[in-house]
C-alpha positions as CSV (number, residue, x, y, z in Angstrom):
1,X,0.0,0.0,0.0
2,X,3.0,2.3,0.7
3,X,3.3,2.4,-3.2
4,X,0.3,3.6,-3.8
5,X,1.0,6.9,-2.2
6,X,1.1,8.5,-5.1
7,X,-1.8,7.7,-6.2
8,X,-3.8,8.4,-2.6
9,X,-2.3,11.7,-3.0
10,X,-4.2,12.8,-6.1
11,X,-7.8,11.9,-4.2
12,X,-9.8,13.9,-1.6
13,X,-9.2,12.2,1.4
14,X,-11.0,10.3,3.5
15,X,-12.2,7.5,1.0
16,X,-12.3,4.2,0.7
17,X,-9.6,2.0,-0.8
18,X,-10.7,-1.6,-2.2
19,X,-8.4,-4.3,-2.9
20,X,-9.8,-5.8,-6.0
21,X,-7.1,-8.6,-6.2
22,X,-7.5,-9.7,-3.0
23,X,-11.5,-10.1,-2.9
24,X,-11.0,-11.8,-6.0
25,X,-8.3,-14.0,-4.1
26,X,-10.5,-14.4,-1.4
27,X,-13.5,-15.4,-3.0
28,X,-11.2,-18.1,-5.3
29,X,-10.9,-20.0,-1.9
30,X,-14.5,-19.6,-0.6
31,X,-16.1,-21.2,-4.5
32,X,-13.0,-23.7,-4.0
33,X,-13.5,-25.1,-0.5
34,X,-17.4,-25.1,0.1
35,X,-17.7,-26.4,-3.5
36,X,-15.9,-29.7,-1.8
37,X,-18.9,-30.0,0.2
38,X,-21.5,-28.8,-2.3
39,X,-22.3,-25.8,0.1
40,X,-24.3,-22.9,-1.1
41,X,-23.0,-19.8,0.2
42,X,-25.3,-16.1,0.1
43,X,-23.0,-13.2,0.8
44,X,-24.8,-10.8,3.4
45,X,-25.3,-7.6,1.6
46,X,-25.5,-5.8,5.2
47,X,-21.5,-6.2,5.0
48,X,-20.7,-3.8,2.5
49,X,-23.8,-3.2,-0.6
50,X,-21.3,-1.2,-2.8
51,X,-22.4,-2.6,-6.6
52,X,-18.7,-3.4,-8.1
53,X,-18.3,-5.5,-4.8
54,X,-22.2,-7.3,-5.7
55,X,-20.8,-7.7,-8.9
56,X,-17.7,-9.7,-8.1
57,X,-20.5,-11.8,-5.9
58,X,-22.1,-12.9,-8.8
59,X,-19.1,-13.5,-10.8
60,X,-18.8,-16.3,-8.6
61,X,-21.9,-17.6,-8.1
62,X,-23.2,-16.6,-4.5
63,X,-26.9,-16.1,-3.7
64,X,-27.6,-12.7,-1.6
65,X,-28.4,-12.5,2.0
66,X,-30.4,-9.7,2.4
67,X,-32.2,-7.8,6.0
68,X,-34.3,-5.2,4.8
69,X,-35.9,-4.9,1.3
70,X,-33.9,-2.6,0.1
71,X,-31.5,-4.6,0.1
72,X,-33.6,-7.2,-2.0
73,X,-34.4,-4.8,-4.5
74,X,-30.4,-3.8,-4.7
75,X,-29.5,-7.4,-5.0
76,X,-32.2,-7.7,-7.8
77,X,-30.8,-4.3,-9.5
78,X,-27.6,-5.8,-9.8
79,X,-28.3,-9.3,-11.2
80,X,-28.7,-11.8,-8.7
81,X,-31.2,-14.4,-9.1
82,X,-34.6,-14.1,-6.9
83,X,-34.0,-17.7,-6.6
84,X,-30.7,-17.1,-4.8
85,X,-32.0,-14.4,-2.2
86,X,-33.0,-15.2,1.0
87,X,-34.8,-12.2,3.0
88,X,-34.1,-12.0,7.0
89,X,-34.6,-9.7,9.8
90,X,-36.5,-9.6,12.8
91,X,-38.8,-6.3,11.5
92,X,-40.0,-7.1,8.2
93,X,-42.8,-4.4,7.1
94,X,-45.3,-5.3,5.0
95,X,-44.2,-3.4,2.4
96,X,-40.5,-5.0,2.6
97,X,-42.2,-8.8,2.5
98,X,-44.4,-7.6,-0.5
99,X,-41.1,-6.7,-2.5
100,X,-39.8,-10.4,-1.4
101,X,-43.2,-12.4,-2.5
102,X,-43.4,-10.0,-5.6
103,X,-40.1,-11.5,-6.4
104,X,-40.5,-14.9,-5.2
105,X,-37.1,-15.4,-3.6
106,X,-35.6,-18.1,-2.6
107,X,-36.7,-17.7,1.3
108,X,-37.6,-15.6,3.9
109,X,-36.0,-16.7,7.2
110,X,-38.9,-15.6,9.8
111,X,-38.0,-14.8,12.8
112,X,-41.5,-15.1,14.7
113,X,-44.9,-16.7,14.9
114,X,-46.5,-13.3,14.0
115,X,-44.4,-13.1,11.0
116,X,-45.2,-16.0,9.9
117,X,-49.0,-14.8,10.2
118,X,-48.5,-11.8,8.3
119,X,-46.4,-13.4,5.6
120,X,-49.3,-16.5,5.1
121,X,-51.6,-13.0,4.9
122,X,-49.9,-11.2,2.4
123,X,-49.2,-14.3,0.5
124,X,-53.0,-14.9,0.7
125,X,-53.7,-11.7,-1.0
126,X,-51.7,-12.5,-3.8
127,X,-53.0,-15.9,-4.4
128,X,-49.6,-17.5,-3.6
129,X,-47.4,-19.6,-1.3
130,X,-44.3,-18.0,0.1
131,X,-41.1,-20.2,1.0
132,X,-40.0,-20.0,4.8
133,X,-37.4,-21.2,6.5
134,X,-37.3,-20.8,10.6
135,X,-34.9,-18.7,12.4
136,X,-33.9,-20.5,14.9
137,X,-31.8,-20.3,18.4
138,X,-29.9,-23.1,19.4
139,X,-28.6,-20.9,22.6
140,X,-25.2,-21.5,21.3
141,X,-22.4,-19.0,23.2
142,X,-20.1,-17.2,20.1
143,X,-18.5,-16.1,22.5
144,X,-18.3,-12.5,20.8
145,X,-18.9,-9.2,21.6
146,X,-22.6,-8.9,23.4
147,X,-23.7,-6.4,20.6
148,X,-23.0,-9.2,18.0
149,X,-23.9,-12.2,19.7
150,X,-27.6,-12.8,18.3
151,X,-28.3,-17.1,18.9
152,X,-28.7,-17.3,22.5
153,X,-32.1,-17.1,24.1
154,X,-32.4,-13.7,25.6
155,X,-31.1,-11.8,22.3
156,X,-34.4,-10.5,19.9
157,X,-33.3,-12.8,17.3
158,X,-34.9,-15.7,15.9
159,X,-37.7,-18.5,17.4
160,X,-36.8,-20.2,20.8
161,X,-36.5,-24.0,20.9
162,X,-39.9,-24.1,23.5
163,X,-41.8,-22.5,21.2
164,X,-41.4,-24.7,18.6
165,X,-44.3,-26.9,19.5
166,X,-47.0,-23.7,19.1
167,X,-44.8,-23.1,15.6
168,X,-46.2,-26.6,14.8
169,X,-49.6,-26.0,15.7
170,X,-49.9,-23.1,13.4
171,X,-48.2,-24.0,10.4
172,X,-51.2,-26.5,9.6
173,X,-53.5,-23.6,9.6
174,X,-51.4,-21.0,7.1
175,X,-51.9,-22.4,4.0
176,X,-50.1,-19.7,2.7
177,X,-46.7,-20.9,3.0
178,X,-44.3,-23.4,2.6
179,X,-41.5,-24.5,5.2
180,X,-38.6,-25.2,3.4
181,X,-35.8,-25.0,5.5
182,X,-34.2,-24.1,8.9
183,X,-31.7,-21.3,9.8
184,X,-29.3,-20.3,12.3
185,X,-27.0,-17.3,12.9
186,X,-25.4,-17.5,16.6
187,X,-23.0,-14.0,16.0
188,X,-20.3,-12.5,14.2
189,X,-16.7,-12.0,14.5
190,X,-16.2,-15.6,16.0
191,X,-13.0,-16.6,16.0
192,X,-13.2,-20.1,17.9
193,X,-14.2,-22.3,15.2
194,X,-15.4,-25.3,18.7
195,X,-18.2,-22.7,19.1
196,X,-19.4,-23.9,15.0
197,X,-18.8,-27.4,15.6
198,X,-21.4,-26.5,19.3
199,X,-23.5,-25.2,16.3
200,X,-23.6,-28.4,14.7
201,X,-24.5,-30.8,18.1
202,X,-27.2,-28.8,18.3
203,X,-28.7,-28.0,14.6
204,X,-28.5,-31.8,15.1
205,X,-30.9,-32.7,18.2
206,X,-33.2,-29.9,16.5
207,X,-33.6,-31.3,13.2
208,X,-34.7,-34.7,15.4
209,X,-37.8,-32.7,16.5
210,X,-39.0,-31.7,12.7
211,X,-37.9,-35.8,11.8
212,X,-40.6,-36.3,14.9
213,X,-43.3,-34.3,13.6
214,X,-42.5,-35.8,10.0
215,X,-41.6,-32.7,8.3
216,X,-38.9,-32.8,5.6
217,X,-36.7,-30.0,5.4
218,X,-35.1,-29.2,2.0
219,X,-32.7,-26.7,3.0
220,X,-30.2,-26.1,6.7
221,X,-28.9,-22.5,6.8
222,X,-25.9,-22.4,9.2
223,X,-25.6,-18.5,8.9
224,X,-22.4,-17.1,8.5
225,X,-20.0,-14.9,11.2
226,X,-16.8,-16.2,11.0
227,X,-14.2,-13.7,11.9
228,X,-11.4,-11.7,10.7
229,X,-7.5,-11.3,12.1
230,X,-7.9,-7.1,13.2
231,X,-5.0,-7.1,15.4
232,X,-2.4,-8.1,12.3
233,X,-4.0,-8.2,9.0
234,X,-1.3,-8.9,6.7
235,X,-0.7,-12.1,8.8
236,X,-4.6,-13.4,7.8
237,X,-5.4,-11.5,5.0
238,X,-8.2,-14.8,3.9
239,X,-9.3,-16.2,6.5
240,X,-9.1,-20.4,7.1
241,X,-12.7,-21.5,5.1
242,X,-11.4,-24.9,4.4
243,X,-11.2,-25.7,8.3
244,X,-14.6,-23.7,8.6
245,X,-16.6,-25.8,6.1
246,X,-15.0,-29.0,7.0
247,X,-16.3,-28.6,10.6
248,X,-19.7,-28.8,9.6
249,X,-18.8,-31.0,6.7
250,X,-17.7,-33.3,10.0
251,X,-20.3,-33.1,12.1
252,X,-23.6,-32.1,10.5
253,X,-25.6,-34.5,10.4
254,X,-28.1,-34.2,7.2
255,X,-30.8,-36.2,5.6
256,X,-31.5,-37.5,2.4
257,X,-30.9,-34.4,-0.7
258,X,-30.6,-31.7,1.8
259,X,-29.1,-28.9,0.9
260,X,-26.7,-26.5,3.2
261,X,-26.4,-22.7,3.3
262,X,-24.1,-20.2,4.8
263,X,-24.5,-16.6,4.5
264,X,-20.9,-15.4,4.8
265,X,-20.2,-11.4,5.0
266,X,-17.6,-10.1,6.8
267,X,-15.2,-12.8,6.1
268,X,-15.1,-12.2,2.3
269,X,-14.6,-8.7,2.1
270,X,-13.4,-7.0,5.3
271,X,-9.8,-7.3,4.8
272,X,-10.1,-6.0,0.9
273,X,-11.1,-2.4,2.3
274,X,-9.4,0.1,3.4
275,X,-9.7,4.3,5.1
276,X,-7.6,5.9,3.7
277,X,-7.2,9.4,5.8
278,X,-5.3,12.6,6.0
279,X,-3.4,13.6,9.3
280,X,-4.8,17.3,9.6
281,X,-3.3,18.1,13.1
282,X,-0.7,16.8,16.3
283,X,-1.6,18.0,19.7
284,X,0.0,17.4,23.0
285,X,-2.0,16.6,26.0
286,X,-0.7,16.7,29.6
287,X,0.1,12.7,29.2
288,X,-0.9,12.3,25.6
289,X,-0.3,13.1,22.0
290,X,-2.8,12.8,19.6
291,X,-3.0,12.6,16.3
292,X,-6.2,14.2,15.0
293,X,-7.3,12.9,11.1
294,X,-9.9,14.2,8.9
295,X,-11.9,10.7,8.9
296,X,-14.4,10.0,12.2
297,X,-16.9,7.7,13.3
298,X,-19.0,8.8,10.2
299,X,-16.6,6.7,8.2
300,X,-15.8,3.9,10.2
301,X,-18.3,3.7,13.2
302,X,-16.8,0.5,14.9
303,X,-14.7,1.8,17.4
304,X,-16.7,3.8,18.8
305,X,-19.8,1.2,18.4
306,X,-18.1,-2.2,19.4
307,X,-15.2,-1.4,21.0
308,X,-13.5,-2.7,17.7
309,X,-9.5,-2.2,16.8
310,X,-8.6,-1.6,13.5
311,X,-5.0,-1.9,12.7
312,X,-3.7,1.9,11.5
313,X,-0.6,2.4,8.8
314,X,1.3,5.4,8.2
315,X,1.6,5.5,4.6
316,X,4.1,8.4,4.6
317,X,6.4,8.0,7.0
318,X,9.0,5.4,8.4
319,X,10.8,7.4,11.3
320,X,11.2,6.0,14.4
321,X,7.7,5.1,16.8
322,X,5.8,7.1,19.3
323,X,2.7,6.5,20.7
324,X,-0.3,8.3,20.0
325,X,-4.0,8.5,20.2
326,X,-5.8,8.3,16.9
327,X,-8.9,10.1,16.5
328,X,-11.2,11.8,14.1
329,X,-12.8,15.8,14.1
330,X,-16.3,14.8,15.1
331,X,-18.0,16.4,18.5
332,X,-18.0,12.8,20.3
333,X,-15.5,12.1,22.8
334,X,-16.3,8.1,21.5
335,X,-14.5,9.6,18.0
336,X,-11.4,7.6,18.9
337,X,-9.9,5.0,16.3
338,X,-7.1,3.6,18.3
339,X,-5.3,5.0,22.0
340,X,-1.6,4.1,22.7
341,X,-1.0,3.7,19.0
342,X,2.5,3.2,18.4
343,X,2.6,5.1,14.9
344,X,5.9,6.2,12.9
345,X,6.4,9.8,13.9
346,X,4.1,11.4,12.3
347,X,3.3,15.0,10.9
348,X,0.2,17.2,9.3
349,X,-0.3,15.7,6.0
350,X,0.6,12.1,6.7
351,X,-1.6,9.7,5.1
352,X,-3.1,7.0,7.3
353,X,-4.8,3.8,5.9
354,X,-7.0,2.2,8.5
355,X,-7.3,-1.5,7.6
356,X,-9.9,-4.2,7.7
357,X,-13.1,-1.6,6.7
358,X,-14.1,-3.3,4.2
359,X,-16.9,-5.1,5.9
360,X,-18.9,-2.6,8.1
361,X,-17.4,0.4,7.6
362,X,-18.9,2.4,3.7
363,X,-22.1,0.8,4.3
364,X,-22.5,2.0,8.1
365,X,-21.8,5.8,7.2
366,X,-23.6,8.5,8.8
367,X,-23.3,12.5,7.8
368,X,-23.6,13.1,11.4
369,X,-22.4,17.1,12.3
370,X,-23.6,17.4,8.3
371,X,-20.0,15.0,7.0
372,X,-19.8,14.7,3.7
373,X,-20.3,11.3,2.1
374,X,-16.4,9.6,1.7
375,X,-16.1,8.4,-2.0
376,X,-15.0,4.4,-2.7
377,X,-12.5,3.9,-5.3
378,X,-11.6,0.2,-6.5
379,X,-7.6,-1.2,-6.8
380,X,-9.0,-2.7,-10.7
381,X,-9.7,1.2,-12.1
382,X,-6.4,2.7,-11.3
């Protein structure tokens, strides 16, 4: 990245920098290893919905993950087959599951009993059946941060095990739809891959209780969240997919011609992207020295949202380290990217790449204290 200063130097900082190669690289691994298994894998728009990166998604074959109908309709705009959408999210309006049975997708993963109502009701309207599959929670720990954990029973996610019996009792009466599948997301950013094979002991007692009730499901959606390496990026630049998909390959335990899902986000493009920002002033504290950049938590909300620490590059200089506290020019004492930073020395005009945005960063941007919108460039137009 260090020889693309140049090029950095010509464009209005901050903006986004996307590694083309590497997402291609990336994604070259994911087809590879879940094609060993004959795994389908749905990229979660949520993750980044910037089009050239939807693009390279179908390039490659993945189905779209979508949470709000929005993002349905972007997934549509772009090419990707209504059969390979699946529509989640634990507030669906009406309007957002009309868009979905408009389009007959693939699925929608419902997240409630009254959800299920609604959908058989709008579906009824229309004169046709809609495709569900259940959100489930197996009250698997991901041992993740608690504003990402979203399987265990006390988070608003998803259909609790006890209720399934009442789940039962009302799918005979909505004639309206069509239970194809089951689904499960447990959290994001999980970095233990035990907690997935957990994942598996338990999809496997569950799917007992549909064999009991002699329901056939067609279709097991494991979710996605497997994490990322923040701390040293260039160390895990693709993350280990062939040991992720062989855990379930290992221990799921599937019937006859099901098939299996994964909606994979942050893994396949959070290392590609890149904030690329411009050191606008140094300032001394009484124990500190901060470094104060032109990008904020309008950019790149995760620090000051999860806690979350991005790894920071220098771009322009390669003095000896101090240590500094980054942080960005909006009225939030949260507006902190990284303390105790040890940085190159570093002056006004420095460039800064903050690594591992690529996932969670564009597509979370607020123009908070009226920000302008950052631009995204892409490594494959320069």
């Amino acid at each position: 990245m260090k020889k693309l200063e140049n090029t950095f130097r010509k464009l209005k900082t901050p903006f986004y920098w996307y590694d083309m190669e590497l997402l291609t690289q990336t994604l070259d691994i994911v087809k590879e290893e879940s094609g060993k298994h004959g795994y389908h894998i749905h990229y979660a728009v949520k993750a980044n919905a910037n089009k050239p990166i939807l693009n390279k998604m179908i390039q490659y074959g993945l189905g779209a993950d979508c949470v709000s109908g929005n993002e349905v309709l972007r997934s549509l705009e772009v090419g990707f087959s209504p059969k390979d959408i699946v529509f989640a999210g634990v507030g669906k309006t009406d309007e957002e599951i009309n868009i979905g049975l408009e389009n007959d997708i693939f699925a929608f993963n419902v997240e409630s009993i009254q959800e299920m109502e609604v959908i058989n009701e709008l579906a009824e309207r229309k004169n046709i059946k809609a495709r569900i599959a259940l959100r489930l929670n197996p009250n698997v720990e991901a041992f993740t941060h608690k504003y990402i954990t979203t399987g265990l029973n006390e988070n608003k996610f998803g259909i609790n095990i006890e209720n399934l019996d009442a789940v039962f009792s009302i799918l005979i009466k909505l004639t309206n739809i069509e239970l194809t599948g089951i689904h499960f997301h447990i959290g994001s950013q999980i970095t233990d891959m035990n907690v997935y094979k957990n994942l598996c002991i338990r999809v496997n007692k569950i799917q007992e209780l549909f064999t009991e009730k002699n329901i056939k499901l067609q279709h097991i959606n494991l979710g996605g969240g497997l994490g990322i390496n923040y701390n040293i990026p260039c160390e895990d630049l693709i993350p280990d997919f062939k040991t992720y998909f062989k855990i379930f390959a290992d221990n799921l335990k599937l019937k006859p011609n099901q098939q299996v899902h994964f909606e994979l986000g942050r893994s396949i493009v959070a290392q590609c992207g890149n904030l690329i920002t411009k050191v606008i002033y140094l300032k001394k504290g009484t124990q500190k020295e901060f470094v104060i950049v032109d990008a904020g938590l309008t950019e790149l909300i995760r620090p000051a949202l999860y806690e979350a620490k991005h790894q920071i590059k220098n771009l322009s200089s390669e003095l000896k380290e101090q240590t500094y506290d980054v942080v960005g020019p909006i009225c939030e004492s949260a507006d902190v990217f990284r303390k105790d930073m040890q940085l190159p020395k570093t002056k006004r005009g420095d460039l800064l790449a903050i690594k591992s945005v690529g996932a969670y960063g564009q597509v979370m941007t607020s123009q908070y204290n009226l920000r302008n919108i950052a631009k995204a460039y892409y490594s494959d137009e320069f």
